[in-house]
N, C-alpha and C positions, 0 to 999 in steps of 0.2 A: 527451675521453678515451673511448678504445673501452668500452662496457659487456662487461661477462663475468659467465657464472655464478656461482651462488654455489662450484659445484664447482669450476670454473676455477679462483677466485679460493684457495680453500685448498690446492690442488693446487701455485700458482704460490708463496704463502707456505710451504707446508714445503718447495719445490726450494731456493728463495731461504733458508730458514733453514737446511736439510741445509749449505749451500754456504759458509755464514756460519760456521756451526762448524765444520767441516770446515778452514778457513783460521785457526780460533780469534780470529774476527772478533767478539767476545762484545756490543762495545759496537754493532758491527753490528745485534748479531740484536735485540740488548736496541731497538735503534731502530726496527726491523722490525716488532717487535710493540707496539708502542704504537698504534698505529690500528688495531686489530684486534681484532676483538669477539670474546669471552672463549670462546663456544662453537667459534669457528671458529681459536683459538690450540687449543684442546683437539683439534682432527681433524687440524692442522699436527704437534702432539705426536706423537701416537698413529702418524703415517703415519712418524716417525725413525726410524732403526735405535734398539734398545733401549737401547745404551750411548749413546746422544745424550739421551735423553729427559728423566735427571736433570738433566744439564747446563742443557738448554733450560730446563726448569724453573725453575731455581735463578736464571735471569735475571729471572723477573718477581717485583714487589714484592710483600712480604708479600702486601697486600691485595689485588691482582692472584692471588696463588699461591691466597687460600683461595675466590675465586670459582672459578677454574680448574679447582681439584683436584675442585669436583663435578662435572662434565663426564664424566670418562673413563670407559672401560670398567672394571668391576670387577680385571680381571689388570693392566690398566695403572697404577690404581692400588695395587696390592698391588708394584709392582715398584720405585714411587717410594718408599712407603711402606720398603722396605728398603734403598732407596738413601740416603735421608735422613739425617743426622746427628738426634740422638734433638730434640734444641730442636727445632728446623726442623718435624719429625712434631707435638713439645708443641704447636706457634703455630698451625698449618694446621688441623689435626684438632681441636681445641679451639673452634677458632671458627667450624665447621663446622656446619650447620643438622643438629638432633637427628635426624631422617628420614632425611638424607645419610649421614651418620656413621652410624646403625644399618644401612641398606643395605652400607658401607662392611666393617663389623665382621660379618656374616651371610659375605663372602667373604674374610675373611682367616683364617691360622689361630689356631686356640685362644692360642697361645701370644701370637704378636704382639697379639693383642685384648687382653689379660688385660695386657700392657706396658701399650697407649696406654689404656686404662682405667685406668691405677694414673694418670698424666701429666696425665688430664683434670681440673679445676678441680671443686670440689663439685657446683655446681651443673649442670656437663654433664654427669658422669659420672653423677648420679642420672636426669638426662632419658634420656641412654640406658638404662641399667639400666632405666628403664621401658617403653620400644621395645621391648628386647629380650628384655622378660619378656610382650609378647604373641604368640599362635601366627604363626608366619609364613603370608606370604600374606593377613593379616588387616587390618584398619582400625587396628588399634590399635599395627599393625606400623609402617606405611606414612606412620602423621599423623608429625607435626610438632604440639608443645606450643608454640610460639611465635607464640600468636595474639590478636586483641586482644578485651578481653573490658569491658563497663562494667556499673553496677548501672543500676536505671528510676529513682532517686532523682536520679541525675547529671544534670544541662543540658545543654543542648547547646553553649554556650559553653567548659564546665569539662571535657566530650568532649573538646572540639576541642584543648585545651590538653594534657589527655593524651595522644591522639594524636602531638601533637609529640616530647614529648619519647621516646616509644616507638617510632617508628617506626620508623627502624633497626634495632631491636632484634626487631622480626616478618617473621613470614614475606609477609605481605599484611595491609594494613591499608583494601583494599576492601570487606571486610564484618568486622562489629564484632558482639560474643554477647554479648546478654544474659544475666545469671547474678544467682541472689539469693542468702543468704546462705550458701548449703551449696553453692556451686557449683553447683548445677542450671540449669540451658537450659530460660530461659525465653522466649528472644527473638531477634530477630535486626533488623540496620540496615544499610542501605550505607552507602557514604559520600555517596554524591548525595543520600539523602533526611537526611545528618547536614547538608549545605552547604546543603540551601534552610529547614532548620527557623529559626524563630526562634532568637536564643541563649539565651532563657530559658525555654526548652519544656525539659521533661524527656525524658529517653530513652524511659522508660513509655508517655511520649502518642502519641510519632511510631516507635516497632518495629514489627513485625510480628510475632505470636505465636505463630501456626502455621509451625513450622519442621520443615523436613526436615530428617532428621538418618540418621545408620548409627551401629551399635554399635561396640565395640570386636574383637567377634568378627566384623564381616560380612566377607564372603568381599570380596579385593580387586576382583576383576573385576566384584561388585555395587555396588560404591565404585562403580566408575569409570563402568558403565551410569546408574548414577543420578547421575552429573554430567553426564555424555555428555545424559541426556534433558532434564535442566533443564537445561543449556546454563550449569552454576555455573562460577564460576570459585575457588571453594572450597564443602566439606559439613564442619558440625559431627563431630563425633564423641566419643559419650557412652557411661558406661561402664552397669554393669547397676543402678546408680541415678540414671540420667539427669544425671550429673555431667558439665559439660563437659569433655573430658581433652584433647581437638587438635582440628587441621582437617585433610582431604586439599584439597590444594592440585590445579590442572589439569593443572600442570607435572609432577607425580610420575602421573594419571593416562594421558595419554600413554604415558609407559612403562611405565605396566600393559598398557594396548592392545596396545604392540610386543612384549611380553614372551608374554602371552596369544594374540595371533597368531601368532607364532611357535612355540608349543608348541601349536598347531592344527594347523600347516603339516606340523611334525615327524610330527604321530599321525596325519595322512593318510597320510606316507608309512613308518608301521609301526615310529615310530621316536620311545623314549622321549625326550625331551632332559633329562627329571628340573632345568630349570633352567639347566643349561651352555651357556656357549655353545659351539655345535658343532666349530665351526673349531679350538675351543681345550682341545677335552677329548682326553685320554689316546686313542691309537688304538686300543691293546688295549679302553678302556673302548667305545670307538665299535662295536669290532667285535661284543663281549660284549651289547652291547644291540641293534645289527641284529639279529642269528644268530638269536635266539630266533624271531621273526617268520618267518625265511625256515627256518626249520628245520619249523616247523607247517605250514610254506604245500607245504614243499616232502615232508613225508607226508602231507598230506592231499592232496594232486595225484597221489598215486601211485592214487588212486582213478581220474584218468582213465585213467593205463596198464590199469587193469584191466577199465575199460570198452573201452578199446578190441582191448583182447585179446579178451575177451568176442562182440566183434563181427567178428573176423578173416575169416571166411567173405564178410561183404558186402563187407569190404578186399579181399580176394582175388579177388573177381569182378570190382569194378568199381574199380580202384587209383587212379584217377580223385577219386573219393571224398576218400582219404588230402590232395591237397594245399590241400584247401580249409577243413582242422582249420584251422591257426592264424590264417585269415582269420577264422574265428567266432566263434573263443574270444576274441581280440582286441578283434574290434568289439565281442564283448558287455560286453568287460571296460570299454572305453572310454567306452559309454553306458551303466553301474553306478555308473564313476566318477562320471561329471556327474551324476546323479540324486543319487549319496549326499553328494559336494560341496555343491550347492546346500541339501541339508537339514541337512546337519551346520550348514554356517553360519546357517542361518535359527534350530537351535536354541542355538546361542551368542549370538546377536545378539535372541536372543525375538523375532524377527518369526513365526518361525514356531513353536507350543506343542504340548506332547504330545496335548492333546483334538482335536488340528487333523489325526493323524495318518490318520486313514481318508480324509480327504478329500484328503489330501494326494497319498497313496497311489494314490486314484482318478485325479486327473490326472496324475499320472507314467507309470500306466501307459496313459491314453490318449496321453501324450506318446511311452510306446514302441511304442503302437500303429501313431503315424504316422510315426515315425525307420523302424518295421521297412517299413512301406510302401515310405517309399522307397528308403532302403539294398537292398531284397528285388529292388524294380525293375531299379534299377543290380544288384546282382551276379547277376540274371539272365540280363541279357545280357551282362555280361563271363563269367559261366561257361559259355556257349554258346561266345563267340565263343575262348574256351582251350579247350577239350574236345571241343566239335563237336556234345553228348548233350545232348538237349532234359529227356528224366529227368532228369539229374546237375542241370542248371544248374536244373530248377525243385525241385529237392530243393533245393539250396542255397540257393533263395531262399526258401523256406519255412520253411529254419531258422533263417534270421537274421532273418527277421518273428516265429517263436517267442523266441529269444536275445535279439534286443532286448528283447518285451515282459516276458520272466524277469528281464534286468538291471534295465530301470526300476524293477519291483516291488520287486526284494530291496533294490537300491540307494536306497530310498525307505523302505523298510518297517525295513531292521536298526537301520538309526541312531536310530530312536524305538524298537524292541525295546531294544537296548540301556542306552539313556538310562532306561528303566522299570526297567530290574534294576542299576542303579547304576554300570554302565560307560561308559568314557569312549567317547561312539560314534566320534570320529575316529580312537582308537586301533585299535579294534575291527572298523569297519565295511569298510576296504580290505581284508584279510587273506581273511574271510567271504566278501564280495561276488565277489572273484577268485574263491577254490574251488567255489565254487555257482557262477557261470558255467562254469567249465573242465570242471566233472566234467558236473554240468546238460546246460549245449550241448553238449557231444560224448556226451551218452545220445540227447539230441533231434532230436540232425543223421542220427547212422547209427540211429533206426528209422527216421526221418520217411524216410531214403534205402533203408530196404529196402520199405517199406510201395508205395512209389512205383515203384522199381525190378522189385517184383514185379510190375507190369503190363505190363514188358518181354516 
């Protein structure tokens, strides 16, 4: 059989289930998806027209449904969620992993939460209510209480027996916390070092006692760097008496990552996301939060009309001048960007730290030292060979070896200014970097060009 992508492959499964419904082929579709792994029946869903989606849904088995339902996007689930008859919501959502479900309940509104909360069973209903009573964004938001915990008195025999009959019931049963009588975190075990112990070793003998752990309060994207660096595949998570209260799982890190990259990407380009996904938020909301950005950008650039009014006289002698503004401003814009790109990320990702920032600085701006070299060479001769003026094109190239080495610097320097006075610098540092290029290089271009011109 020909191989295919895994995109191919989910592409060809919603054509084939859109086509199945669409003929009200139900027993079809319901056959379609039985070999079809739970994540990639969720991108098949997601990809329907929206009045398909319930339908499709309501073809897979309970048990099927409540793997399923953590998969989708937060709107797509909010839309099943109102499509459902109220049982159908009770069954799914009830035996939904607490982390899920609270993620779940963080986008739906007030109203609908405060229903499938009354519907939830004692005991889930308190596990959320406990999710949801920590800050968002948090460790304590994010875990999951469904993790496996033994005392150091237990064997590893009478381990291994609990396990069994638990394990369905956790989220992972790869690593195992030790806890003594007040709940406190005192240990920790895989499961490989529970399979080669004797079975009459006790827990105590064979754990490890030095455990990493995060609070309830730590910030999510510290969660996840500090899975990401031990390479865990779950991190305790202990409250402000070192009680164990959950784990973060790999699975739910991940989408810290995409969620946290993404509200990177957004603030490079001047643009809050507050969390939404973009594509799916309000336009008025979309427009309401560009504007502010391009409103500052665009009075603070009325600075460059004034410089260049300012300099009318060397305009008018040599008009020549004039069309090589938006080459400079440009390029310099272009090498601010990549300087302040590379350091935004270095200080997301802590490779690169605030004490690091002089030196940082220094090589950026010998990097714009050698970009202005050679950019200055090349528009040398290209501004001879358009103008004809040996002045003009070596003015031009003199200011785009200054432009350059202005952008490295600022676009190197604001991102850690900022990150010091407690601003987000990707929010921050495009906005800056552009108007200090713009206004900067065209003060620097038209003296640099009368300074030199005057020796005409």
């Amino acid at each position: 059989m020909q191989s295919r992508s895994r995109q191919e492959l989910q592409e060809l499964v919603r054509e084939q289930l859109q086509v199945l419904l669409e003929q009200e082929n139900f027993q079809g579709a319901k056959a379609l998806l039985v070999p079809v792994q739970f994540a990639d029946i969720t991108e098949a869903i997601e990809g329907l027209p929206e009045a398909m989606q319930a339908i499709a849904f309501r073809l897979l088995s309970k048990e099927e449904a409540i793997e399923v339902f953590e998969y989708p996007d937060p709107s797509v689930q909010q839309t099943l969620v109102e499509d459902f008859k109220r049982q159908d919501v009770q069954y799914i959502v009830d035996r939904m992993s607490p982390d899920d479900r609270a993620r779940l309940f963080d986008e739906l509104p007030a109203k609908v939460v405060r229903r499938l909360l009354q519907q939830l069973s004692p005991l889930e209903r308190d596990a959320t209510a406990l999710l949801l009573g920590y800050t968002p964004n948090t460790a304590g938001r994010i875990m999951t209480p469904e993790y496996l915990s033994l005392k150091e008195n237990v064997t590893v025999a009478q381990a291994l027996e609990q396990i069994r009959s638990l394990a369905n019931l956790r989220e992972t049963i790869y690593y195992m916390y030790v806890i003594d009588d007040a709940s406190r975190l005192t240990g920790i075990l895989s499961l490989r070092d529970l399979i080669v112990a004797q079975p009459d070793q006790t827990i105590g003998s064979i754990m490890t006692r030095e455990v990493v752990f995060v609070n309830t309060n730590t910030d999510q994207e510290e969660v996840a760097r500090t899975i990401q660096h031990y390479d865990f595949m779950a991190i305790p998570v202990v409250d402000t008496e070192q009680r164990l209260v959950g784990i973060v799982t790999v699975d739910d890190v991940l989408d810290i990552l995409e969620q946290e990259t993404t509200e990177d990407i957004h603030a490079l380009g001047g643009l809050e996301s507050g969390g939404d996904n973009y594509f799916q938020t309000n336009l008025f909301t979309v427009a309401r939060k560009r504007v502010v950005w391009l409103l500052i950008l665009l009075v603070t650039n009325s600075a460059t009309a004034a410089v260049i009014t300012n300099q009318e006289d060397i305009l008018e002698k040599v008009v020549a001048l004039t069309a090589f503004i938006p080459l400079l401003i440009d390029t310099g814009g272009n090498v601010g960007a990549q300087s302040s790109t590379v350091v935004i990320r270095g200080l997301n990702t802590e490779e690169v730290r605030p004490k690091e920032a002089l030196g940082i600085v220094k090589r950026e701006a010998i990097a714009g030292i050698l970009l202005g070299t050679m950019l200055g060479i090349v528009v040398v001769i290209w501004a001879f060979f358009l103008q004809g003026n040996w002045l003009v094109a070596i003015a031009v190239g003199i200011s785009l070896f200054s432009i350059c080495i202005l952008a490295s610097v600022s676009g190197s320097a604001l991102p850690f200014l900022f990150r010091s006075l407690g601003l987000d610098p990707a929010l921050m540092s495009a906005p800056f970097i552009t108007t200090a290029v713009d206004v900067l290089g065209v003060l620097i271009y038209l003296n640099i060009a009368r300074w030199i011109l005057s020796f005409s």
